[in-house]
C-alpha positions in Angstrom: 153.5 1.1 -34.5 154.8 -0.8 -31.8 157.8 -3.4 -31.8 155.7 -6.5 -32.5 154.1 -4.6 -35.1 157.4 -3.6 -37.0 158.3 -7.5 -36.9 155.0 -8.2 -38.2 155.5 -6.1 -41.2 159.4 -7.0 -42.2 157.9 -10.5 -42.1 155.1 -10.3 -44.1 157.5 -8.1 -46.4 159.8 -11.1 -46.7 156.7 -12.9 -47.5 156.0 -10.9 -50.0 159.4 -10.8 -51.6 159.7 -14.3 -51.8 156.7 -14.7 -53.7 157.6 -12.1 -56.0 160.2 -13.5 -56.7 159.1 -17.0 -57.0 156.3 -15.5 -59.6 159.0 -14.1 -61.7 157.6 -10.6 -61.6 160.0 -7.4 -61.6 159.9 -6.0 -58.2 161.3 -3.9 -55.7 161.6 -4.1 -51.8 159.7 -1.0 -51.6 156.6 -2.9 -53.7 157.3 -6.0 -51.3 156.4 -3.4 -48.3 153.6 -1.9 -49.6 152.2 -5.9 -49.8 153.3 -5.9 -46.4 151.3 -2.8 -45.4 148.0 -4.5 -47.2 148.6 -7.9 -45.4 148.9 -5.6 -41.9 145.7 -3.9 -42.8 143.6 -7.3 -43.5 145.3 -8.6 -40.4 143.6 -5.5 -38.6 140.4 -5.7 -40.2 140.0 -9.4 -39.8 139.4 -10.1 -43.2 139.4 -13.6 -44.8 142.8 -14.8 -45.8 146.0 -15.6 -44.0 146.2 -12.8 -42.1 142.7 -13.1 -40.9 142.9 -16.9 -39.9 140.7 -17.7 -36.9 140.7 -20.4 -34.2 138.7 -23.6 -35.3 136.4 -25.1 -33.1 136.5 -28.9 -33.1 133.6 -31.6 -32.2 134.2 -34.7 -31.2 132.8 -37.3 -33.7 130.5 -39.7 -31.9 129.9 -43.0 -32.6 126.2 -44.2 -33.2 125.0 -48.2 -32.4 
């Protein structure tokens, strides 16, 4: 795991954290990681979601007469 890839995962862990916490649910920062770990995994795989968020491609609306 490189550098960008640790930063990666301590953010989505905050991520995590702050909507456990927000939820009201009894957690712990090891539970918040193991989110984290899931979100890097569907960011790997490309999966639907946040983490697998592609570029839009945009057409210009055209007026007809």
């Amino acid at each position: 795991m490189n550098d960008d890839d640790k930063y990666l995962r301590d953010f989505f862990a905050g991520l995590a954290m702050v909507g456990l916490m927000m939820s009201g649910v009894d957690w712990k920062a090891k539970y918040a990681y193991e989110v984290a770990d899931e979100m890097m995994e569907a960011r790997d795989k490309n999966e639907a979601g946040i983490a697998g968020i592609g570029k839009r491609k945009y057409t210009r609306k055209t007026e007809e007469t």
